[in-house]
MIMI-187991 format. One line per 10 residues: their letters; for each residue z, y, x of N, C-alpha, C. Coordinates in steps of 0.05 Angstrom, whole numbers, plus 32768, in hexadecimal, padded with zeros to 4 digits. Layout:
residues N
A = Z Y X Z Y X Z Y X  ... .
***
This chain:
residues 304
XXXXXXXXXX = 8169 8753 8760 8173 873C 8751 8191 873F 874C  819A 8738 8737 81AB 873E 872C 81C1 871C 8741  81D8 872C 8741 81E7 8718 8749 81FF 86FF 8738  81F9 86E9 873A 8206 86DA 8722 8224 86DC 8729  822E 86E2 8712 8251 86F2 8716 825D 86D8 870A  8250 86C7 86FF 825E 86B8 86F5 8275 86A6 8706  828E 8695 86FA 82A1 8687 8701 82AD 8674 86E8  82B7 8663 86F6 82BC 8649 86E3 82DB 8644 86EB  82EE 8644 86D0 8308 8642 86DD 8312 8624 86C0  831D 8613 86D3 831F 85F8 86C9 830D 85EA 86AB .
XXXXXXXXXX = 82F0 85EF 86AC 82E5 85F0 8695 82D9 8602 868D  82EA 861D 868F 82EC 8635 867F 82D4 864A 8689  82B7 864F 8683 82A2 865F 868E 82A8 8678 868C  82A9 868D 86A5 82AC 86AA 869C 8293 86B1 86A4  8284 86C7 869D 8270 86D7 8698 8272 86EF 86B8  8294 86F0 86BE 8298 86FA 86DC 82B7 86F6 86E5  82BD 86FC 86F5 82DC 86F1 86FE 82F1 8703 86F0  82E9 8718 86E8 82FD 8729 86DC 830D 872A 86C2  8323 8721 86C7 8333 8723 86B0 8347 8737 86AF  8357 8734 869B 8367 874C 8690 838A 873D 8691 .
XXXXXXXXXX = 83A5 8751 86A4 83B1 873C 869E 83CA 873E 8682  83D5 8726 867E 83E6 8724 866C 83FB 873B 866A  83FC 8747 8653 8417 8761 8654 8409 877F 865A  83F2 877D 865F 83D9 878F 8669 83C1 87A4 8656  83C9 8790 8646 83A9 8786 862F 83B6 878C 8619  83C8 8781 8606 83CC 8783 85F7 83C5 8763 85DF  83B3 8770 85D8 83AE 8750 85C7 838C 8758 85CC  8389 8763 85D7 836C 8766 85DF 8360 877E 85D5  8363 877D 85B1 8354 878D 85A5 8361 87AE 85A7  8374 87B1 85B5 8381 87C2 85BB 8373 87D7 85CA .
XXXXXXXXXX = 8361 87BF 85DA 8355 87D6 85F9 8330 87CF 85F1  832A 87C9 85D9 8315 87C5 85D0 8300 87DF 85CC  8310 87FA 85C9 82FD 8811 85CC 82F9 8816 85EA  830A 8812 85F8 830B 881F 8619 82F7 8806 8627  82F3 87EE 8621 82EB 87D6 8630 82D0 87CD 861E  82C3 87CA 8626 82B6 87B2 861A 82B0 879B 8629  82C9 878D 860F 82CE 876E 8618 82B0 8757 8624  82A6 875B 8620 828D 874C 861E 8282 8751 8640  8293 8764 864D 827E 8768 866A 829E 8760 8678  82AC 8754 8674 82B9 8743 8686 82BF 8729 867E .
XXXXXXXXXX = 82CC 8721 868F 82D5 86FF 8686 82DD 86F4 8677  82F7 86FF 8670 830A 86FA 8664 831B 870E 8659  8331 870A 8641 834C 8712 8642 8363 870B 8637  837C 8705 864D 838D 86FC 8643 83A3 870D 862B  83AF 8707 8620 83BA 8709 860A 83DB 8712 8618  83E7 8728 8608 8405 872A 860F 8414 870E 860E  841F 870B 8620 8434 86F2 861F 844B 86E8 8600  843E 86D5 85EA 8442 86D1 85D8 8459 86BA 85E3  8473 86B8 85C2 8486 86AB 85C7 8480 869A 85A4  848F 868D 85A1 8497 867F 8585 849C 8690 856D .
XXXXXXXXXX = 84AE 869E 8575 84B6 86BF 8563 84B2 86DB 856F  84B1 86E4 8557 84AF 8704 8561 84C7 8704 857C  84C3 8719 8591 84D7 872A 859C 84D2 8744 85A0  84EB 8755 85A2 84E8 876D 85A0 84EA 877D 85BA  84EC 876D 85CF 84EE 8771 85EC 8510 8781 85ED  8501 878A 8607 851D 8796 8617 8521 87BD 860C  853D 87C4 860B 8539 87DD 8602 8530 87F8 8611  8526 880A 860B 851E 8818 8621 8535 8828 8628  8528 883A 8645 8510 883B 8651 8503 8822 865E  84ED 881A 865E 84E8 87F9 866C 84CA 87FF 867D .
XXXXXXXXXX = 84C3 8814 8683 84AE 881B 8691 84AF 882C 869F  84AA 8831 86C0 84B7 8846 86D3 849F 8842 86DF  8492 8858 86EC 847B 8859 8704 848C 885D 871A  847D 8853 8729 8492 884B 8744 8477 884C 875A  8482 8854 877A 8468 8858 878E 845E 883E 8794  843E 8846 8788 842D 8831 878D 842F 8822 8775  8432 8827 875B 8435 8813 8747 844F 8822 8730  8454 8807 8720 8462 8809 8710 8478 87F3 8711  8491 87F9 86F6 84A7 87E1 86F3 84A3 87E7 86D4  84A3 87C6 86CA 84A7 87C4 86B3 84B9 87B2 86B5 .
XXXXXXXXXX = 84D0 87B2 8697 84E2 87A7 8689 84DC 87A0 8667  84C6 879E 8667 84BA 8791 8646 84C5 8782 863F  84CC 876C 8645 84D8 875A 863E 84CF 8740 8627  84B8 8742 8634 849C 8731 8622 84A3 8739 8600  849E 8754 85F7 8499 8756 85DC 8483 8748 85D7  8481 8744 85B8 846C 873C 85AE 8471 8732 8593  845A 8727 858A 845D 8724 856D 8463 870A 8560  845D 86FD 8577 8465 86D6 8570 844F 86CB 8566  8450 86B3 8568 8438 86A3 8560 842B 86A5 8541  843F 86AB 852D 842A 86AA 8511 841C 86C0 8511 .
XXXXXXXXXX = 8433 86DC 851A 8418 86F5 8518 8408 86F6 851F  8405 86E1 853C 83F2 86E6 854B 83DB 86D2 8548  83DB 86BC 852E 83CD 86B7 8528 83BD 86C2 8510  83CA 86CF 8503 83C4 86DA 84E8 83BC 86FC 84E7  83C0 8700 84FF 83BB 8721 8508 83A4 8723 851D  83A9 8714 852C 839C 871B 8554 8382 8712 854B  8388 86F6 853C 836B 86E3 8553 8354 86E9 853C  8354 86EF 8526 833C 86FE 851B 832A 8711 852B  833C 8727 8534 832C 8732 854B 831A 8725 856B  8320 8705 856B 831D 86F9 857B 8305 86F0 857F .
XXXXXXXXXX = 82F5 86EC 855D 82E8 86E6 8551 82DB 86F5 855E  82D2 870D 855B 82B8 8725 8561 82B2 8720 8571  82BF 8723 8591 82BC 8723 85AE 82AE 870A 85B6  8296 8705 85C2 828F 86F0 85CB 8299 86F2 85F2  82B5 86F0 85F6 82C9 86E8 8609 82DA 86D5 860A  82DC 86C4 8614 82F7 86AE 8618 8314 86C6 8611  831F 86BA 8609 8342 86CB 85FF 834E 86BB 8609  8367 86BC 8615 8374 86A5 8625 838B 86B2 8617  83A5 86A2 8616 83B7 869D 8607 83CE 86A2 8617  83E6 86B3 8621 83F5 86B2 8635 8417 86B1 8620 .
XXXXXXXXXX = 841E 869C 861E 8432 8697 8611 8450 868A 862D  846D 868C 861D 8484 8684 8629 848D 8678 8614  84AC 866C 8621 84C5 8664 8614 84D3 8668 862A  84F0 8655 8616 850D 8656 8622 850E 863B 862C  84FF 862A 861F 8503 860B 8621 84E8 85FE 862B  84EA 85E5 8634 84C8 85D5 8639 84C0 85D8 861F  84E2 85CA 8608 84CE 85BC 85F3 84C0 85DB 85E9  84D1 85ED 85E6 84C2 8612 85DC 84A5 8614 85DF  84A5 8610 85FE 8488 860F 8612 8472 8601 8608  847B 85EA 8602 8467 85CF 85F4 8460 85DA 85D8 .
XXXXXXXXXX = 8478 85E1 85CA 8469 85E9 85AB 8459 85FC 85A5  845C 8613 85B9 844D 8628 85C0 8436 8621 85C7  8432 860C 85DB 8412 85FF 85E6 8408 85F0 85CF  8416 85EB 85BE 8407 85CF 85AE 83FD 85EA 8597  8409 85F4 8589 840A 8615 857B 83F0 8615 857D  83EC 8621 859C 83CE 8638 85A7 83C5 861D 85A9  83BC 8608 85B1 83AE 85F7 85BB 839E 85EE 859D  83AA 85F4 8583 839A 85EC 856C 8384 8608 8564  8386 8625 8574 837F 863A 856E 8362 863B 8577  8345 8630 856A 832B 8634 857D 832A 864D 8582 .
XXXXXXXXXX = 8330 8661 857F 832C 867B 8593 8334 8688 85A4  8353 866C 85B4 835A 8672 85C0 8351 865B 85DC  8342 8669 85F1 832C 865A 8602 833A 864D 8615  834E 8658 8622 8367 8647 8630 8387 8661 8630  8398 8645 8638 83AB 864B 863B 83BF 8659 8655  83D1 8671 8650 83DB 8672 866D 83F6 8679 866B  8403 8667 8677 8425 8667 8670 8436 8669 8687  8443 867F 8680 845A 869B 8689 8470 8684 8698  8474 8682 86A4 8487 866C 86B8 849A 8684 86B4  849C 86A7 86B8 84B6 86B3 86C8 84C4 86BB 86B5 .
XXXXXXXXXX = 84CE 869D 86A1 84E1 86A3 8692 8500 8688 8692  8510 869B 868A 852F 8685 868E 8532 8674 8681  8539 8661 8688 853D 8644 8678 8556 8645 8674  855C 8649 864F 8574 864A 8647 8582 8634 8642  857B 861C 8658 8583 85FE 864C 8592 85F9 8671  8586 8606 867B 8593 860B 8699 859B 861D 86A7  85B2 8627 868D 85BC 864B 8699 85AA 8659 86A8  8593 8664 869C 8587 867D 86A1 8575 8671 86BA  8572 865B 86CB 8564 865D 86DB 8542 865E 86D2  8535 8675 86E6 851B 8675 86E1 8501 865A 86E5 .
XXXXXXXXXX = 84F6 865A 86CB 84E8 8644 86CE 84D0 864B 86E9  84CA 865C 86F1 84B7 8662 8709 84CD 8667 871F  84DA 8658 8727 84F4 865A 873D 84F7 8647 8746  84F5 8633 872F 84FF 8615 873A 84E4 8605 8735  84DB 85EC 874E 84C4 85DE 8749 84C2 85C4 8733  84E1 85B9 872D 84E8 85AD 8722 84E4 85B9 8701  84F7 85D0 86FC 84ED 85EA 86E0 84D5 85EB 86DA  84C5 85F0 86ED 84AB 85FE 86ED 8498 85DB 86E7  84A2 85C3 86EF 8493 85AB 86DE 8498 85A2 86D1  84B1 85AD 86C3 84B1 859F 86A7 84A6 85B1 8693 .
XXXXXXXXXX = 849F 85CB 869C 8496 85D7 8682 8474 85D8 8687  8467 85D3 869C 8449 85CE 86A3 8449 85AF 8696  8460 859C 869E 8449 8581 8692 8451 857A 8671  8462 8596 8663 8465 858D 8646 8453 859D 863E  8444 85B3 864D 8434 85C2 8640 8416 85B6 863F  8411 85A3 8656 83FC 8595 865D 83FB 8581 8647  840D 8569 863A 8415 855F 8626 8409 8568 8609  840F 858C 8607 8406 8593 85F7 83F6 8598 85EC  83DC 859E 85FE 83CA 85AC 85FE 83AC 859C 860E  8399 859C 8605 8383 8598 8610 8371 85B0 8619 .
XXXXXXXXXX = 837B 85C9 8613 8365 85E1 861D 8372 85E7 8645  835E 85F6 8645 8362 85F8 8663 8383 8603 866E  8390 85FE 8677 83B6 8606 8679 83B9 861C 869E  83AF 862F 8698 83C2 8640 86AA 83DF 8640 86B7  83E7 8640 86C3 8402 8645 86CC 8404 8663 86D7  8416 866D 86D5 8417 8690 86E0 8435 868B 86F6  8425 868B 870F 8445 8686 871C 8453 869F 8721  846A 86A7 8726 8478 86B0 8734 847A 86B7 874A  8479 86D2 8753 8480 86D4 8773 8497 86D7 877F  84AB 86D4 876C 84C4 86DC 8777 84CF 86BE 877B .
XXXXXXXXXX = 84CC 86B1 8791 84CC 8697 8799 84D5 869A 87B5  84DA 8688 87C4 84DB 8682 87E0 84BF 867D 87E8  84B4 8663 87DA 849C 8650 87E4 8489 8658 87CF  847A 866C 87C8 8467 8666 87B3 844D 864D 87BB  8446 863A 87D1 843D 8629 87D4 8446 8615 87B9  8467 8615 87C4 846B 85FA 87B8 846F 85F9 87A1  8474 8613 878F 8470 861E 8770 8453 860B 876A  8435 8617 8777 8420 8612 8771 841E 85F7 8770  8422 85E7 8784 8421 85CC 8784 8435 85B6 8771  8447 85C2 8770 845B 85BB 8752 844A 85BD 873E .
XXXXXXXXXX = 8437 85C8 8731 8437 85D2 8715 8414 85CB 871A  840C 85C8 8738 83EE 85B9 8732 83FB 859B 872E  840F 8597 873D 8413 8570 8731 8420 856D 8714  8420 8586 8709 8425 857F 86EA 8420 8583 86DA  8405 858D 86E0 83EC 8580 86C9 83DF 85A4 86CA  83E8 85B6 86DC 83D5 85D3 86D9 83BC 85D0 86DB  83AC 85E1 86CD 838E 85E2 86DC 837E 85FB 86EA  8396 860B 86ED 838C 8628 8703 83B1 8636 86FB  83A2 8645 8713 83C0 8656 871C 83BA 8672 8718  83CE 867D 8707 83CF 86A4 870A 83DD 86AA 871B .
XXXXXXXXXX = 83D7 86B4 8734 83E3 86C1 8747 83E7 86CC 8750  83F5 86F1 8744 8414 86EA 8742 841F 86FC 872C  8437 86F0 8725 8441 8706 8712 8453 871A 871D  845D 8726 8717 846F 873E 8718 8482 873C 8731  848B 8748 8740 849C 8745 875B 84B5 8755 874B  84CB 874A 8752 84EB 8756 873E 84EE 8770 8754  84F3 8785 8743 84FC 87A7 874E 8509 87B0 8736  8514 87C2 874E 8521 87D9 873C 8524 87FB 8740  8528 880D 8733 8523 8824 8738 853A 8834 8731  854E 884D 8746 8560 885B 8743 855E 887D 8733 .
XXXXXXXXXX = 8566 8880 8728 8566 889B 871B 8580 88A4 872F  857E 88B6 8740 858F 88BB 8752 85A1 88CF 8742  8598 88E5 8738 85AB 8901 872A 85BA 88ED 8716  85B8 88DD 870B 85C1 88C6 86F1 85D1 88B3 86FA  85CC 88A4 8716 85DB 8896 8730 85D6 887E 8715  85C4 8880 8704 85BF 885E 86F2 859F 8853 86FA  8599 8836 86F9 8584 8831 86F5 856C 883C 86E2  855C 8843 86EE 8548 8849 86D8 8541 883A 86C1  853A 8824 86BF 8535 880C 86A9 8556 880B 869E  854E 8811 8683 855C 87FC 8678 856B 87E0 867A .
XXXXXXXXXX = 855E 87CF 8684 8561 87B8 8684 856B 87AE 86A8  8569 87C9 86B9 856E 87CE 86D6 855B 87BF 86E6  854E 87B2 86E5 853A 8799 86F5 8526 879A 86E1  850A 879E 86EE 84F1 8799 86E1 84DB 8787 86F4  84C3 8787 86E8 84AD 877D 86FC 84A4 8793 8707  849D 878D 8724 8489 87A5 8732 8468 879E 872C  845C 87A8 8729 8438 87A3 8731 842E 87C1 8738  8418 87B9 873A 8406 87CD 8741 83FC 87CD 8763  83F9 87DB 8770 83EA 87E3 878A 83FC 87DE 87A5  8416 87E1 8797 8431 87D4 87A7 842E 87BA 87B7 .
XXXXXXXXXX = 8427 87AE 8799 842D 878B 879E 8414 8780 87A1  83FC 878B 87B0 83E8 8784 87B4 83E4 8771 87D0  83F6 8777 87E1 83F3 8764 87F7 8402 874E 8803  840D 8750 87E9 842A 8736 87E7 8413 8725 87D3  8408 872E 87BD 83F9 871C 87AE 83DB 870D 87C1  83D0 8720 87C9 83BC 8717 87DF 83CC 86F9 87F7  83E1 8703 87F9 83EC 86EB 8809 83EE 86DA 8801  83FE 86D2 87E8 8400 86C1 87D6 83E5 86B5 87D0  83CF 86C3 87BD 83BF 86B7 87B4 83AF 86AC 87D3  83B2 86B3 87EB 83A6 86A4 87F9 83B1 8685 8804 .
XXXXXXXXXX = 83CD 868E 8802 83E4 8673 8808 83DC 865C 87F7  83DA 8661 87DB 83DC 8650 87C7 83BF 8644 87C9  83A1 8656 87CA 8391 8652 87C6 8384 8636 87D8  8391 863E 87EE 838B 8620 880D 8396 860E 8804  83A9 860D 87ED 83BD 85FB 87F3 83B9 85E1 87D1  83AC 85F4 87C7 83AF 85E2 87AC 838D 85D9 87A1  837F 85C9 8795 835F 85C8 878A 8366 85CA 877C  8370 85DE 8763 8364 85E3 8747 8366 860A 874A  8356 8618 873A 8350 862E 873F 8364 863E 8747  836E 8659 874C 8377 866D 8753 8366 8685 8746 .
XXXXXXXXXX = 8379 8691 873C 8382 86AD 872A 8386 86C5 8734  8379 86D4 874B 838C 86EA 8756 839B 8705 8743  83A9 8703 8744 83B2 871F 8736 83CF 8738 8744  83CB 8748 8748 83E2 8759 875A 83C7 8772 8761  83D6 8788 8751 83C9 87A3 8761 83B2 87A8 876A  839D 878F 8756 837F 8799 8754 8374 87AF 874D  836F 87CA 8755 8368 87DE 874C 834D 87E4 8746  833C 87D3 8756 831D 87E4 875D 830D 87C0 875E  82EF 87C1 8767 82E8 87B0 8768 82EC 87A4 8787  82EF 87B9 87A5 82F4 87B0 87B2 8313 879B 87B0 .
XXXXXXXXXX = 8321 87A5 87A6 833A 8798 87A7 8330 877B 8796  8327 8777 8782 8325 875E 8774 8315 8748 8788  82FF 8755 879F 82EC 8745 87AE 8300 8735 87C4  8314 8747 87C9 832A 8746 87E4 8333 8725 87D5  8340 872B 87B8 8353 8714 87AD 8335 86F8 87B3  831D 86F9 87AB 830B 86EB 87AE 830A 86E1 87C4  8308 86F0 87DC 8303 86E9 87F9 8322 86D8 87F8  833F 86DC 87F6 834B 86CB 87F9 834F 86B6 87EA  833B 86A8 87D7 833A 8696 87CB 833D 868D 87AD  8345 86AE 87A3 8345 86AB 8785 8328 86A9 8775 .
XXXXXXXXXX = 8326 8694 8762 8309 8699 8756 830E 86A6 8747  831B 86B5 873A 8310 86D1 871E 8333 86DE 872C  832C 86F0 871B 834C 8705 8722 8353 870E 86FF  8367 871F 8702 8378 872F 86ED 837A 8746 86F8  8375 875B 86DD 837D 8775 86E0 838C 8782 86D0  83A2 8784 86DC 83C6 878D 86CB 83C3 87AC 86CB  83DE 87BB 86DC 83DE 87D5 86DB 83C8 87E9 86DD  83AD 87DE 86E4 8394 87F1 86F4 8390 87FB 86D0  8394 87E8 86AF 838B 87EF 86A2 839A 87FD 8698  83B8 8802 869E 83C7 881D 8694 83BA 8833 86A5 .
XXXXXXXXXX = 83B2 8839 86B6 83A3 8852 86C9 838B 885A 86BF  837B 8847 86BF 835F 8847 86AE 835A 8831 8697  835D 8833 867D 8354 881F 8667 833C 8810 8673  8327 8819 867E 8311 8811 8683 830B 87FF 869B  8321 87FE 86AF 8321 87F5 86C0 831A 87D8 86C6  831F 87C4 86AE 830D 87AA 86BF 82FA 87AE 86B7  82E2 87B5 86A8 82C5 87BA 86A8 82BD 87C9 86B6  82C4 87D9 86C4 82C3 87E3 86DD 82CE 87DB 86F5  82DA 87C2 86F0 82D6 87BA 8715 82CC 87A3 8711  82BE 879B 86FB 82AF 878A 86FA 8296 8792 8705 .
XXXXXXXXXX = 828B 87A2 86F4 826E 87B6 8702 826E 87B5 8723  8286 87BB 8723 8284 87BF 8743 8283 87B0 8752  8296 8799 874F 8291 8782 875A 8271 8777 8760  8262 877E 8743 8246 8773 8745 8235 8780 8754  823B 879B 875C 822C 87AE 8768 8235 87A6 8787  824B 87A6 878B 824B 879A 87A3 823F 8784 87A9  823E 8771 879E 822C 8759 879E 8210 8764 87A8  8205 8769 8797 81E8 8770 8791 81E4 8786 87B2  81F6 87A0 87B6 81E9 87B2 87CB 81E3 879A 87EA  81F2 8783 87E4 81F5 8770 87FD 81E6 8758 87FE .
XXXXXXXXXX = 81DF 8753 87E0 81CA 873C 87DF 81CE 8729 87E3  81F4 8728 87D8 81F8 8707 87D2 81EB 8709 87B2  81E8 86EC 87AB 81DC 86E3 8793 81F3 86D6 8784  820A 86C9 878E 821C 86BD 877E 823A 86C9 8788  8241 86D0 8778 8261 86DA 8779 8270 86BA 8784  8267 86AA 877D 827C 869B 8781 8284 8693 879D  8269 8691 87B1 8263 8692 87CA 827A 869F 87DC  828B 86B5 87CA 8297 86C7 87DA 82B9 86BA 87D8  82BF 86A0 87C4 82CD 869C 87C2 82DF 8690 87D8  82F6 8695 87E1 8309 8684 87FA 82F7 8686 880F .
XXXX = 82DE 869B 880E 82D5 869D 882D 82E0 86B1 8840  82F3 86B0 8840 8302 86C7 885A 8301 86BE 8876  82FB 86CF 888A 82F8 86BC 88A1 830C 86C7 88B1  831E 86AB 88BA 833A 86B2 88CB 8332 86BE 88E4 .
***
């Protein structure tokens, strides 16, 4: 008997827990020969802004032990291209597309949600908290709990599709991040984004990046995210998102056992294109060699 992979994230039905994460993918149709969309959950979309940006200059990508550092600097195409370019292709795929957009401002944040929130092919929303609020000298809106609710309850305002929050781990308390942004109006949590690093070119005595500070992910930040998504997951009722240095399907079951209902898969798809339909499979195969019947069974069941 085949085992039901299915999961339900605020509304939103996936087909299995596996998604793809933001900055990862591309706009989807990118990784459309290597994947077929249709045998996983979901996928989220590069982190869209109001206007084009051209990101950060290179070099902005370094492999580093156990992972990588990026300095992208959320390129992308902005909201018209990406209505008039992307979401045609959106059309084909019978997958939920989730929408991972920023700003500088709440009000940025809100027009951006109200934007995607008129888009039917875009199935829910998930919004980039680890950016600076240029209305409060640079502080990060995933830093502060106060930052981090004004741009969750103008985006909630905006929007009636399902509203993601993507927190931040570069926090003191990521509890109290989660619980901030569930009292202001979130309906699941991505957990986690990028941990701040940097990398030395020693013969050069300069930073490697460009930009000197990037995000870490990959296999690194796999047991800082497992912490987290277990911290947050006890602590808040609306879903959990695991994402950090999922490589394989054991790793995605681990984020499950600590309480995430579906996960993200970031760097595993620069290593292998193919990689979340393949730890999707796996996931189910593990299921099945053990003769559970429902994936979801396995959710937040870790035993202390």
């Amino acid at each position: 008997m085949k085992p039901d992979m299915s999961v339900e994230i605020a509304g939103l039905k996936l087909r299995n827990p596996v998604m793809t994460a933001s900055g990862t993918f591309g706009y989807g149709e990118e990784f459309s020969q290597y994947v077929d969309l249709e045998k996983i959950g979901a996928f989220v979309t590069k982190g869209l802004s109001l206007k084009p940006r051209a990101g950060n200059p290179t070099p902005r990508l370094v492999e580093t032990p156990g992972g990588m550092l990026n300095a992208i600097g959320l390129q992308n195409v902005g909201i018209d291209a990406f209505i008039a370019k992307k979401i045609p292709f959106f059309r084909t795929v019978n997958t939920p597309a989730i929408a991972n957009f920023f700003g500088s401002t709440p009000e940025e944040y809100a027009e951006m949600a109200a934007r995607l929130n008129s888009i039917s092919e875009v199935s829910a929303l998930e919004v980039n908290i680890s950016c600076p609020n240029v209305k409060q000298g640079g502080i990060v809106f995933g830093t502060d709990p106060a930052s981090a609710v004004s741009v969750v309850a103008a985006c909630r305002n905006a929007t009636k599709k399902p509203l993601i929050v993507k927190l931040s781990p570069n926090v003191t308390d990521i509890v109290q991040m989660a619980l901030a942004c569930e009292g202001a109006g979130a309906d699941a949590l991505s957990v986690i984004n990028t941990l701040t690093g940097m990398a030395i070119d020693l013969e050069k005595r300069r930073p490697v990046l460009a930009n000197i500070t990037g995000g870490l992910s990959g296999p690194a930040i796999k047991p800082i995210a497992l912490r987290m998504v277990w911290q947050v997951a006890k602590a808040v009722k609306i879903p959990v998102i695991g994402i950090g240095g999922i490589m394989n399907a054991t790793d995605a079951l681990e984020f499950m056992l600590a309480g995430a209902t579906a996960i993200q898969i970031g760097t595993a798809s620069f290593v292998n294109p193919g990689s979340a339909q393949e730890i999707a499979l796996g996931m189910e195969n593990w299921l099945a060699e053990r003769n559970i019947a429902d994936i979801k069974t396995i959710i937040g069941a870790l035993e202390n």
